[in-house]
GUFITI-97906 format. One record per residue: x, y, z of N, C-alpha, C in turn. Coordinates in steps of 0.2 Angstrom, whole numbers, plus 5000, padded with zeros to 4 digits. Layout:
% GUFITI-97906
XYZXYZXYZ ...
***
This chain:
% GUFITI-97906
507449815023506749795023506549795030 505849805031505649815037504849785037 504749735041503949705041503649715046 503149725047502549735053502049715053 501849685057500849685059500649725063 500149775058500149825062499349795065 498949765063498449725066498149685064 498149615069497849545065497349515068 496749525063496049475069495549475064 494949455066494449445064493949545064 494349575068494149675067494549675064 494949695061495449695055496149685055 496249685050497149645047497249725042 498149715044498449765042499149755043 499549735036500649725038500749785033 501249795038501749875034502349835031 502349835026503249825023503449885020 504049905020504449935017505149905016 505049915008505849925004506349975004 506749984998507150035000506850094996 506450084993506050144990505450154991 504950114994504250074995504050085001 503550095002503250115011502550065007 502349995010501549975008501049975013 500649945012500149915019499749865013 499849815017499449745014498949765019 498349765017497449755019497449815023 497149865025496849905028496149915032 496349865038495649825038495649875044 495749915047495549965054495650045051 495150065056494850135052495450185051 495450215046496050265043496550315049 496250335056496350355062496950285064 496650245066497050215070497550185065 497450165058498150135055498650185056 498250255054498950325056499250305062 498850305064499150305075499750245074 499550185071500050125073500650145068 500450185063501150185058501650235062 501150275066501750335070501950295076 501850235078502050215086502650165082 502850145074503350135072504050205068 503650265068504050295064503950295057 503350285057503150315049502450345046 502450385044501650445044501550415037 500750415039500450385034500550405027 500650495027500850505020501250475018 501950435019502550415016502150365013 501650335014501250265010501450285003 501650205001501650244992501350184989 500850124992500250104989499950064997 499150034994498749994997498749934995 498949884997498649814994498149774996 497649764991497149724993497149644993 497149604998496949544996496449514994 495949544998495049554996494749565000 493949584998493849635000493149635003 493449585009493249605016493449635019 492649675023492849745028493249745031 493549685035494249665041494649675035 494849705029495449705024495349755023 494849805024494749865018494349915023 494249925026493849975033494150045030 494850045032495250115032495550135024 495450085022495950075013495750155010 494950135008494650205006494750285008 494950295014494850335018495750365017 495950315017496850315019496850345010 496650315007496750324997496450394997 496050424999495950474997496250535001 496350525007496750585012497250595011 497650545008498750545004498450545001 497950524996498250524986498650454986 498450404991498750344988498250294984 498850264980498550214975498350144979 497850124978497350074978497450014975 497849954975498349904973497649844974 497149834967496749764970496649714963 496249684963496149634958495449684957 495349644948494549704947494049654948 493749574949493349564955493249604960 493849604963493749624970493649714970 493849734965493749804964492949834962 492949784960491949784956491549774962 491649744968491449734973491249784978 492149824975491949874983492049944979 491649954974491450014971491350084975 490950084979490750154981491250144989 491450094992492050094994492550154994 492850134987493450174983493350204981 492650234978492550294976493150354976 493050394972493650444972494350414970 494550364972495050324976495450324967 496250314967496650284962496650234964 496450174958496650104959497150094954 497350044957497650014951497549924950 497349904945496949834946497449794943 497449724947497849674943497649624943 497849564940497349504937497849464944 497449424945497849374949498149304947 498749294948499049244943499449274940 499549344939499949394936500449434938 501049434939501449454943501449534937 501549574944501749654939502249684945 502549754942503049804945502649844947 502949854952502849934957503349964962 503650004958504050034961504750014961 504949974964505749934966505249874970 504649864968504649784971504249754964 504249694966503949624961503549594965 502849604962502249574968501949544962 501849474964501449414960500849384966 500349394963499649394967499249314967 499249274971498949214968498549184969 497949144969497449114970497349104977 497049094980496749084986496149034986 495949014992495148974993494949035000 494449064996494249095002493449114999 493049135005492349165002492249225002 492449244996492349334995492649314985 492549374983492349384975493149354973 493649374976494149354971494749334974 495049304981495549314986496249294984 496749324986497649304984497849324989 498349294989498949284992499549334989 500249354992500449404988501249384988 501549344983502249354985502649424984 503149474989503349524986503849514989 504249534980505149534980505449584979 505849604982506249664981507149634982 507449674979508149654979508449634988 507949654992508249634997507749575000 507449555000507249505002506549475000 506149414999505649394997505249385004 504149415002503949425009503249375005 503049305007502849285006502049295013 501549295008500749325011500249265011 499949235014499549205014499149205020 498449235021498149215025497349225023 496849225025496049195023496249155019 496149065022496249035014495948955019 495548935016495248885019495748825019 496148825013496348765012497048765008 497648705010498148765007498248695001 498248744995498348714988499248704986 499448674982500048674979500248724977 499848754975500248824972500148854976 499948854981499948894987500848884993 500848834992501648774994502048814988 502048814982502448824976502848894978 502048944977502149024979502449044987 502549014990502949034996503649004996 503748974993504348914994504948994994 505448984996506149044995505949094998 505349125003505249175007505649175013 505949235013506349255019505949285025 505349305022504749315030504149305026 503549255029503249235029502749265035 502049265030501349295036500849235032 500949205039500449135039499749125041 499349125040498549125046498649055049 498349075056498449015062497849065065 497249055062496649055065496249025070 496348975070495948955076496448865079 496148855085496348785088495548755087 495748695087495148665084494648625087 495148635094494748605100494148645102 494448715102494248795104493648815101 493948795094493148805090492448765090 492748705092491948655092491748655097 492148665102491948685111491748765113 491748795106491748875109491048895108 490848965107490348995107489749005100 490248995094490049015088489448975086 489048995083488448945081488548895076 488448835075488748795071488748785063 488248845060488448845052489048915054 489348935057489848995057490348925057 490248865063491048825063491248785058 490548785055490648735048490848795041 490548845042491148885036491948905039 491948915046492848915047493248855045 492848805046493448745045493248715038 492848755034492748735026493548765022 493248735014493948745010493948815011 493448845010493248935011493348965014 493548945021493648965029494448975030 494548965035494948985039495648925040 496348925041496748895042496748855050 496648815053496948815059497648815061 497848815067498548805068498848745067 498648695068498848645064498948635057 498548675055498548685047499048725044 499248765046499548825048500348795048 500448775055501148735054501548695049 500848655045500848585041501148635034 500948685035500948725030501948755031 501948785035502648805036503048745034 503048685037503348625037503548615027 503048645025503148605019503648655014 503548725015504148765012504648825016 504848795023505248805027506048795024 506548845025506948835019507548855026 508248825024508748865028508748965027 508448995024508449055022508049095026 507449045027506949085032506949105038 506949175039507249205045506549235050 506049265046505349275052504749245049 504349215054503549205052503249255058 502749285053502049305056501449295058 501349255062500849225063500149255063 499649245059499049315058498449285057 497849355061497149315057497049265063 497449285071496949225076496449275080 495949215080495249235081495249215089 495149285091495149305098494649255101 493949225099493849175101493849095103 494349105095494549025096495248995096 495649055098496149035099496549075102 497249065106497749085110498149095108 498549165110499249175106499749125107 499649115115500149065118499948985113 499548975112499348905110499448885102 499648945100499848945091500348935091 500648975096501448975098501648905100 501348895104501648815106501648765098 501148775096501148745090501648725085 501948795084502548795080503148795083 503148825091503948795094503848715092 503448685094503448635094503648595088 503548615084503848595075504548595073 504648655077505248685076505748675080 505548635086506148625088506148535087 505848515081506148435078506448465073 506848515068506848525063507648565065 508148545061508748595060508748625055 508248635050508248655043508448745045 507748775047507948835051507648875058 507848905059507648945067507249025067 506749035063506549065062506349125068 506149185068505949215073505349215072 504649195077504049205079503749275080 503249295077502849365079502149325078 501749365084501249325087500749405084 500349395078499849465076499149465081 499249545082498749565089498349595086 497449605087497049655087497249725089 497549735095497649775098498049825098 498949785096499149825095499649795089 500049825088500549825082501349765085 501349725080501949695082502749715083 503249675085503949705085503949705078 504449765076504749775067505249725067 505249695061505849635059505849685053 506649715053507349725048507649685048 507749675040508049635037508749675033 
***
């Protein structure tokens, strides 16, 4: 198995996993151009893609999705809220829709979609299991629920949102009904929230976290980061490897 952020921000979010028969992208949130470009700076051409997954379906998830579905003939992987939402979007486009709370097959993986708190028509989370490893998704999610803790627990790589610092945001630039919906249940994770969250389904097994979804204005790569060394090094449970998700450019690949 092989994980990537190929971009993480408030412009768009975009992870590559593949399995051993499976090429995906969870979110498609930069234009169809540049997702191409970042799949070939790791060694894989867009055509290999054998689905898109949506978490929902905002433009930072979905920019390039449409454009990628139609130029391969890839299938379009969403919930049908969120499908009814972005219609003329997908237009042309193969979907395939699925209920969330429903776990289904695709291919040689087991992907079960879960609830979320976020403000858009219908947002999830994604556990995806394949014989070789569990890859636990959660990020836009204002608030983290139990079955949010439940649904990642046994993940071997986890992609966490550590959106903002929180000193960052009330001292930053954002007008104050934007920092009242970031730190709402609808909003956004901070890095402390973020950690409190790893802390609680952190297992001996887990070998990388993702860290995703940080807002170039209200927070630091360095300062997320501190966050979680800092947790981590009170804890001998496990020693996970950190990837810090860029706008910019694509992270280091973790093979598993």
């Amino acid at each position: 198995m092989r994980v990537c952020l190929l971009a993480s921000g408030s412009k768009g979010n975009s992870l590559f996993v593949e399995t051993g028969e499976t090429k995906i992208l969870v979110d498609a949130g930069l234009s169809a151009r540049e997702i191409a470009c970042r799949l070939e700076s790791i060694g894989v051409n867009a055509s290999e893609l054998n689905g898109i997954l949506i978490s929902h379906e905002h433009v930072d998830h979905i920019r390039g999705a449409g454009t990628l579905a139609r130029r391969f003939k890839i299938p379009v992987l969403i919930s049908y809220p969120a499908s009814n939402q972005t219609h003329e979007h997908f237009r042309s486009a193969s979907l395939v829709e699925f209920e969330s709370g429903c776990s289904f097959e695709f291919r040689d993986i087991l992907i079960d979609p879960f609830p979320t708190t976020h403000d858009s028509a219908d947002p999830v989370g994604f556990v995806i299991d394949s014989h070789e490893a569990r890859i636990g998704f959660a990020t836009d999610l204002g608030i983290v629920t139990r079955l949010v803790q439940e649904k990642l627990k046994k993940s071997r790589v986890l992609v966490l949102e550590a959106n903002h610092d929180e000193d960052m945001l009330l001292n930053g630039p954002y007008p104050w009904h934007l920092k009242q919906r970031i730190k709402s249940r609808h909003g956004h994770l901070s890095n402390v929230e973020s950690v409190d969250l790893l802390a609680e389904v952190m297992h001996p097994g887990l070998e990388g976290v993702f860290l995703a979804h940080l807002s170039e204005a209200n927070n630091l790569p360095e300062i997320a980061l501190e966050v979680y060394r800092k947790h981590l090094s009170c804890t001998t449970v496990c020693s996970p490897r950190i990837f810090v998700g860029k706008q910019q450019s694509v992270t280091e690949v973790l093979s598993l």
